[in-house]
C-alpha positions as CSV (number, residue, x, y, z in Angstrom):
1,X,-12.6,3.7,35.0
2,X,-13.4,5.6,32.1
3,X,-12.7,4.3,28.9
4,X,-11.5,7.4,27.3
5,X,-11.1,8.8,23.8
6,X,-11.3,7.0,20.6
7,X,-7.7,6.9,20.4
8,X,-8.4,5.6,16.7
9,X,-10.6,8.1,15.5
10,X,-7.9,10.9,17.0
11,X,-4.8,9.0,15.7
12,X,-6.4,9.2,11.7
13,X,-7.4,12.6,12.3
14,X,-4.1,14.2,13.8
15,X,-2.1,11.5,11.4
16,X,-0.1,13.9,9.5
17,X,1.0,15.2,13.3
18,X,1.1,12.6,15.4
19,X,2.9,10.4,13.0
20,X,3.9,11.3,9.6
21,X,5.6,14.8,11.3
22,X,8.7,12.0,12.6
23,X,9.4,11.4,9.5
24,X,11.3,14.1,6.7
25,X,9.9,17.5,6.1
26,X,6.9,16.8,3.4
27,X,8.5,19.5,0.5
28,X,8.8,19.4,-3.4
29,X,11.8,16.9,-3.0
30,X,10.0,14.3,-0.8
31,X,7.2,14.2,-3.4
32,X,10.2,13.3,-6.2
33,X,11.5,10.6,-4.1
34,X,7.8,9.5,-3.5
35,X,7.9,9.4,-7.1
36,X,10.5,7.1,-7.3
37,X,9.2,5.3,-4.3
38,X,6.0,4.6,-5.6
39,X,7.6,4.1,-10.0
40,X,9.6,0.7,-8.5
41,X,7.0,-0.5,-6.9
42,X,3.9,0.0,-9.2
43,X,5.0,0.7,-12.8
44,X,4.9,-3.2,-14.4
45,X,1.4,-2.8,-12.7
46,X,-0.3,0.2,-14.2
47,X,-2.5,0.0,-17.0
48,X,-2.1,1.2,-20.5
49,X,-4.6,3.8,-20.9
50,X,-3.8,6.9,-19.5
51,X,-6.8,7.4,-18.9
52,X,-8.4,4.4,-17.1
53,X,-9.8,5.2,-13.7
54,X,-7.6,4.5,-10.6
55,X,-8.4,4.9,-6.8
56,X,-6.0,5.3,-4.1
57,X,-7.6,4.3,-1.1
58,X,-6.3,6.2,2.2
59,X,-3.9,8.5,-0.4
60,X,-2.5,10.5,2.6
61,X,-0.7,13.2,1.3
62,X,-0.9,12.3,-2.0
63,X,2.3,10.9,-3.0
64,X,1.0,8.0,-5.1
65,X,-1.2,10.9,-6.9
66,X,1.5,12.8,-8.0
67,X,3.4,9.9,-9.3
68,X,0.9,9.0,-11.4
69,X,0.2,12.3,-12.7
70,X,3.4,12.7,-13.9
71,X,2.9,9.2,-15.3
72,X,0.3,11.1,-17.2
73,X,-2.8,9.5,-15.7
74,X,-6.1,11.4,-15.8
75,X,-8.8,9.7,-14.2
76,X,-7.5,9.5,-10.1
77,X,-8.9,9.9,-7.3
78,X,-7.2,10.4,-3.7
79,X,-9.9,9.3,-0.8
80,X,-8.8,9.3,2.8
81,X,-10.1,9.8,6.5
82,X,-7.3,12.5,7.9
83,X,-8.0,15.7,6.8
84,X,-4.8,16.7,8.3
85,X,-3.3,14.4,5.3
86,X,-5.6,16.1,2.9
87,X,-4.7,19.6,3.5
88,X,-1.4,18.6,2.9
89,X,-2.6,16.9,-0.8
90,X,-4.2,20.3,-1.9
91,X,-1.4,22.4,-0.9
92,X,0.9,20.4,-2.9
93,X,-1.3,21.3,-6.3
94,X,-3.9,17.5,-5.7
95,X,-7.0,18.7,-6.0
96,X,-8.4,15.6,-6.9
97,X,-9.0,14.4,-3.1
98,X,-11.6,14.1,-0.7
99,X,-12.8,13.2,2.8
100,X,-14.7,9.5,2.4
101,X,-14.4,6.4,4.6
102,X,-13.4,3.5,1.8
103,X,-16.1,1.1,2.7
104,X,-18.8,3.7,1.8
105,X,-17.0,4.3,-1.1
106,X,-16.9,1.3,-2.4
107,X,-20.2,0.5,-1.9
108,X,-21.2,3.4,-3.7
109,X,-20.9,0.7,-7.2
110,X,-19.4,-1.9,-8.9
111,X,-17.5,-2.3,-11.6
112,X,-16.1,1.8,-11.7
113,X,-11.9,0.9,-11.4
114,X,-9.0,-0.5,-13.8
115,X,-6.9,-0.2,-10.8
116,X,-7.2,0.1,-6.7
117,X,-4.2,1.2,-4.9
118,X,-4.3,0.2,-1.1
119,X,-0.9,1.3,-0.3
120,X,0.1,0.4,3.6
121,X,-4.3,0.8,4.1
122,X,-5.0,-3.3,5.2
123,X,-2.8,-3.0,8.2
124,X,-5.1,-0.2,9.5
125,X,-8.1,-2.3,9.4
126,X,-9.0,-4.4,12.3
127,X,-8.8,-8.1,11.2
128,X,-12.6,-8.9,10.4
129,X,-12.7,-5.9,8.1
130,X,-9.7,-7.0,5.7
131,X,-11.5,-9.3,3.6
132,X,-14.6,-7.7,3.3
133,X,-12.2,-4.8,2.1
134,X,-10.5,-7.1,-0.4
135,X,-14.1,-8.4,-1.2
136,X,-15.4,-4.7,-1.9
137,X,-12.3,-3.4,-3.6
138,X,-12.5,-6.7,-6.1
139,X,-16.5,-5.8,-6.7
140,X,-15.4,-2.4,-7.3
141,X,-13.0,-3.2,-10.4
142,X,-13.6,-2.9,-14.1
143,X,-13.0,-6.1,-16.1
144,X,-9.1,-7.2,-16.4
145,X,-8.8,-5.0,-13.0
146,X,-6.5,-5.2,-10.6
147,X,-6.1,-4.4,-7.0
148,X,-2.7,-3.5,-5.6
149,X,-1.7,-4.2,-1.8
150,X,1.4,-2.5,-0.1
151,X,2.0,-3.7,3.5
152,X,4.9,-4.3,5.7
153,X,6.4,-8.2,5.6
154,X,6.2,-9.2,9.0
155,X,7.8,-12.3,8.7
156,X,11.0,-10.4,8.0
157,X,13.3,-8.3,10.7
158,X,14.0,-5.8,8.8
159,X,10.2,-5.1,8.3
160,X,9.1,-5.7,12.1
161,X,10.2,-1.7,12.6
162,X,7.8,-0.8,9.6
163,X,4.8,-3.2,10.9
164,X,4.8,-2.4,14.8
165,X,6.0,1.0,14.4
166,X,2.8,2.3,14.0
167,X,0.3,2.9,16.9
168,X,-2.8,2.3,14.5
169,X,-1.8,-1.1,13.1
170,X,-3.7,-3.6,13.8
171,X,-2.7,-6.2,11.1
172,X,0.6,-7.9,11.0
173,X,1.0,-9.4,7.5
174,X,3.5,-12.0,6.4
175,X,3.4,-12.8,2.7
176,X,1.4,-16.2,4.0
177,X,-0.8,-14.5,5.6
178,X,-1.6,-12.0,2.6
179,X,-1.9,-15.0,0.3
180,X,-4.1,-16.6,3.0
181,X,-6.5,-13.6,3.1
182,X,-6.4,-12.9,0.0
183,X,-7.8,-16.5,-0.7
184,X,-10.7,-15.8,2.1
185,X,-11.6,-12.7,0.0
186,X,-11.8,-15.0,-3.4
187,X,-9.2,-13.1,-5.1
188,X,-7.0,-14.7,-8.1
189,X,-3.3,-14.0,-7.1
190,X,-1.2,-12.2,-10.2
191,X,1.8,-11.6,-8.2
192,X,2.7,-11.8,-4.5
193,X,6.5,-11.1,-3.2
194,X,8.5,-8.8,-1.5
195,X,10.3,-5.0,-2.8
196,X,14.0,-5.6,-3.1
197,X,15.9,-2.6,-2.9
198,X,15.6,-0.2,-6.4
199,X,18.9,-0.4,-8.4
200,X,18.9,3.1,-9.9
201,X,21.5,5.3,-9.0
202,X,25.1,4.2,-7.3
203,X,23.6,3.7,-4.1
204,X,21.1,1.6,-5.0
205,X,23.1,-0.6,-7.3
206,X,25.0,-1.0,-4.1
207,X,22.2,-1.6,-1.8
208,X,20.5,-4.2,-3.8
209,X,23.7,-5.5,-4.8
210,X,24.3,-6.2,-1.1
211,X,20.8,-7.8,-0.5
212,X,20.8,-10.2,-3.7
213,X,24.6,-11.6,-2.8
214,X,24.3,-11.7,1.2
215,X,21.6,-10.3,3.2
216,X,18.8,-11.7,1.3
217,X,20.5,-15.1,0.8
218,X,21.1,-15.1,4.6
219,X,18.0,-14.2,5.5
220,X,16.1,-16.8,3.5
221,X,18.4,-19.2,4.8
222,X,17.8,-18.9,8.4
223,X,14.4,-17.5,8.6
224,X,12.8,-18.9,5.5
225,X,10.5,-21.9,5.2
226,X,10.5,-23.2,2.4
227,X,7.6,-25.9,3.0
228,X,5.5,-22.9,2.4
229,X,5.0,-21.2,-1.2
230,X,6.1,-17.8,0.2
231,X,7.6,-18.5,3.7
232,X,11.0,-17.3,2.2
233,X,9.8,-13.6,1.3
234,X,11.9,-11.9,3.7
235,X,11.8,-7.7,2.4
236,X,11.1,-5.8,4.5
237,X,7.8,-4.8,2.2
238,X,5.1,-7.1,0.5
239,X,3.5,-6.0,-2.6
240,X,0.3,-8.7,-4.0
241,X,-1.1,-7.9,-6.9
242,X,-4.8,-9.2,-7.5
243,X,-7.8,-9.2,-9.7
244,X,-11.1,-11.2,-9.2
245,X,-11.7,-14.8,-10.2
246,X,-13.5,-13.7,-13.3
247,X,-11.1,-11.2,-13.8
């Protein structure tokens, strides 16, 4: 039998079709709640200069990119296999995006970041690759750098949907896991945890209300091992923050 296509290579290319199309219609208003998405999760973590240089690696459709540009940042660039995803960046007014695989990026230099957003990338990458990755992106930072990781917490049932509900996942992080890796890769640990749910507004008052005073508790207490430094990280998304040892 014949092996067939490189269901990979055809999965990243047709992305915005064969999986980001299930999702909600990709207009002006998905972008502001991208915003607001991406502000809870990143803005203790962004630096001070406006104008320090930042790479989101695998930026899709750009959502991170226009967050930070209305943050006011400057210097940021978008790089990502799909051009189906890319297409999408420029028509929403991101012109600062282009067609790269991120390992030959970073090996293009070191030392050219103040900040590497990998935003659900390390899932993607079959298992050998993520700490070379993490090894790359830390060689690729500025002094006082930092990398940024966004993955789903698989150690967590309400982020088993989000980790195995994509066909190109190969990686299913726990918040162990990521510190373990992490550690492989000689990276210095600044902050590694889940994303409770974001308090603004009514709803999510409610929401995270709800998850600080029962689910969460409840969680942690069934599922969570505590013998471990993060076995009790049970939201549904991890976010580790990192910067090299000399860093």
């Amino acid at each position: 039998m014949g092996t067939g296509s490189d269901y990979r290579r055809d999965l990243v290319d047709r992305y915005a079709s064969t999986h980001a199309a299930h999702f909600v219609e990709r207009d002006a208003e998905w972008y502001r709640s991208r915003a607001r998405f991406f502000h809870h999760r990143l803005h203790a973590f962004l630096p001070a200069d406006k104008g320090a240089p930042i790479l989101d690696a695998a930026c899709g459709a750009g959502e991170a990119l226009h967050y930070l540009r209305e943050r006011g940042y400057t210097s940021v660039l978008g790089i990502d296999l799909s051009e189906e995803q890319l297409a999408q960046a420029r028509a929403a007014g991101l012109p600062n995006v282009r067609r790269q695989d991120l390992f030959e990026h970073l090996e293009e230099g070191p030392a050219r970041y103040d900040l590497i957003l990998a935003s659900h990338v390390m899932e993607h990458l079959p298992k050998p690759q993520v700490p070379v990755c993490l090894r790359q992106m830390a060689r690729a930072l500025r002094p006082g750098g930092r990398i940024v990781v966004l993955t789903p917490n698989a150690g967590s049932p309400l982020g088993l949907p989000y980790s195995l509900g994509d066909f190109t996942h190969e990686v299913h992080f726990t918040a162990m896991s990521l510190a373990q890796v992490a550690a492989l890769a000689d990276l210095a640990i600044v902050h590694l945890g889940g994303i409770a749910p974001d308090p603004a507004g009514l709803r999510g008052r409610v929401r995270r209300a709800v998850w600080d005073l029962a689910m969460g508790p409840a969680l942690r207490a069934v599922l969570g091992d505590r013998r471990m430094r993060y076995g009790a990280v049970m939201e549904p998304e991890l976010i580790g923050v990192f910067a090299s040892p000399a860093g």
